[in-house]
C-alpha positions as CSV (number, residue, x, y, z in Angstrom):
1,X,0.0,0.0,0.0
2,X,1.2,3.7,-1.1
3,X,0.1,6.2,1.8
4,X,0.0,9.9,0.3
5,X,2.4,12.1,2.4
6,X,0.5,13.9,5.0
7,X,0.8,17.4,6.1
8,X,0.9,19.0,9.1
9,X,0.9,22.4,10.4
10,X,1.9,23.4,14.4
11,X,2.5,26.5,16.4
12,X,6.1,27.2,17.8
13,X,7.3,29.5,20.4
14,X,10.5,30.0,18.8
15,X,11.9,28.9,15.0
16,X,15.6,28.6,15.9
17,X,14.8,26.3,18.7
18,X,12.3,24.6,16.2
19,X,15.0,24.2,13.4
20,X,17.7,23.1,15.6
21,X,15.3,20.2,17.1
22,X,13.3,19.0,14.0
23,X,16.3,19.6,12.0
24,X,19.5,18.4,14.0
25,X,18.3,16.3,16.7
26,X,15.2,14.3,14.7
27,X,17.6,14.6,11.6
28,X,14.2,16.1,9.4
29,X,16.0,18.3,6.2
30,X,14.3,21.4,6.0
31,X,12.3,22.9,3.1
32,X,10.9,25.9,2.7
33,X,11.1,29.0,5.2
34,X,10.2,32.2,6.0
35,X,10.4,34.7,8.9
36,X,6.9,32.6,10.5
37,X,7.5,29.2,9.2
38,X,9.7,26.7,8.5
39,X,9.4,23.7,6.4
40,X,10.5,20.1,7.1
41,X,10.4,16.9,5.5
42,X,9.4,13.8,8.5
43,X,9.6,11.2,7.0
44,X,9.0,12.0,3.5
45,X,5.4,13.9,5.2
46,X,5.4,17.6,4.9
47,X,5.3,19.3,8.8
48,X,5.4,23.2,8.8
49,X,6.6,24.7,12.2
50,X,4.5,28.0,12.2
51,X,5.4,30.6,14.8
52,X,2.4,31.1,17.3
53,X,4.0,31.6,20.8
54,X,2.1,30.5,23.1
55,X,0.2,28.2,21.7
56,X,2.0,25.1,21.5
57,X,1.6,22.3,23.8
58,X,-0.5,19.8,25.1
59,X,-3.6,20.4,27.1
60,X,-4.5,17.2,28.6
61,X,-3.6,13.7,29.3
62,X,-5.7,10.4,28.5
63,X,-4.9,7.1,30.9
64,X,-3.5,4.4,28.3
65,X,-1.6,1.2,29.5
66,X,-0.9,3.0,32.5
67,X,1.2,6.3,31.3
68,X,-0.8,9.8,31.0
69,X,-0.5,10.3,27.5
70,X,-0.4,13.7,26.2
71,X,-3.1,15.3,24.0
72,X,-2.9,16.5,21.4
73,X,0.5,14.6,19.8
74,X,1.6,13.6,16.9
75,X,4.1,11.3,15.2
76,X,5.3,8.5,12.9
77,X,4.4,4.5,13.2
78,X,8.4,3.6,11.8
79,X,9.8,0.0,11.7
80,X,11.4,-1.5,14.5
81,X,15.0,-0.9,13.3
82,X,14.2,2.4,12.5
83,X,12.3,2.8,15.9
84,X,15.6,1.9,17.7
85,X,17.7,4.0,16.0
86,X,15.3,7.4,16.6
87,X,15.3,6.1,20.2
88,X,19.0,5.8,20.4
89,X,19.3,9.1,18.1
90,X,17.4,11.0,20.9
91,X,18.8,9.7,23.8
92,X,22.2,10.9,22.3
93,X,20.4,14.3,21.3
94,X,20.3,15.1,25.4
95,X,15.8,14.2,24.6
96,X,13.9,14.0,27.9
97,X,11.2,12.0,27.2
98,X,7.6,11.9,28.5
99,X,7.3,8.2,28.1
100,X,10.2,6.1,27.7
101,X,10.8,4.0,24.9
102,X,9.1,1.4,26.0
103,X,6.7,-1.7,25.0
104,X,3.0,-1.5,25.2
105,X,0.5,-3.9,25.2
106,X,2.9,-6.8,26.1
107,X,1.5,-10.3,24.5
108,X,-1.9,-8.7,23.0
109,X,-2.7,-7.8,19.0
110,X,-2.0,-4.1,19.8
111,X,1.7,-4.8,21.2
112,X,4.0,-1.8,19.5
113,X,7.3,-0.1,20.8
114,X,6.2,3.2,22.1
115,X,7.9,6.7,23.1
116,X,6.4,10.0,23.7
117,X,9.1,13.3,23.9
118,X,8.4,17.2,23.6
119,X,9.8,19.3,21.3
120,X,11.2,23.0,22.5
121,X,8.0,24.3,22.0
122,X,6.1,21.8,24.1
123,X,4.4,19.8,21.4
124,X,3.9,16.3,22.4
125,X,5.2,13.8,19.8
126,X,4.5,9.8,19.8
127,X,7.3,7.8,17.4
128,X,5.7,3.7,17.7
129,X,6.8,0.5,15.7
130,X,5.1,-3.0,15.5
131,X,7.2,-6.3,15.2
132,X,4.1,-6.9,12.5
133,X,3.1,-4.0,10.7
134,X,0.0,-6.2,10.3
135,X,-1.2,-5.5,13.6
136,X,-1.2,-1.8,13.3
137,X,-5.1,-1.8,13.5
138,X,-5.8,-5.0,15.5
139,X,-8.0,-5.6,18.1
């Protein structure tokens, strides 16, 4: 299956912070720009940082598998390898993350590799991977 490339579009507090974290730490190559946006290619999906400070962030938390997970958030479903090497890729970027890299849903359908971080800005982002892609929508 082909998937067309999303887009999405977020506030930011700050573009420099923005472009050093999407861009250097998550590794993203940067498109377009201007004085109120930046362009960046995630994954081969368009995502525009757009400056809007103080709007960024979550602005609550839903109970799943027994972490608080942040809402709104956004993020990739990647392979396992590639999964592993983000993981490794942020630890080594100084990330803090919300969630750990972690497994959820240990021995059911559902079971993916899970991490939830915040970029500068506050936005809440989710990077998963399934041992079987198959599963991504089981029950």
């Amino acid at each position: 299956m082909t998937l067309p490339p999303f887009h999405l579009a977020f506030p930011v507090d700050d573009l420099a912070a923005a472009r050093r974290f999407y861009g250097e730490v998550m590794g993203c190559a940067e498109g377009r720009s201007s004085d109120e946006w930046i362009d960046f290619d995630f994954h081969g999906h368009q995502i525009v940082a757009h400056l809007a400070p103080g709007q960024a962030g979550d602005r609550a938390s839903n109970h799943v598998d027994g972490h608080g997970v942040p809402v709104p958030h956004f993020g990739l479903v990647l392979t396992m390898e590639a999964w592993e090497a983000l993981a490794e890729r942020l630890r080594t970027g100084g990330c803090e993350f919300v969630i750990e890299p972690t497994i959820r849903f240990k021995g059911q359908p559902g079971e993916q590799a899970t991490m939830f971080l915040r970029d500068p800005s506050g936005n809440a982002l989710e990077f998963k991977a399934f041992a079987d892609m198959g599963k991504l929508f089981a029950k």
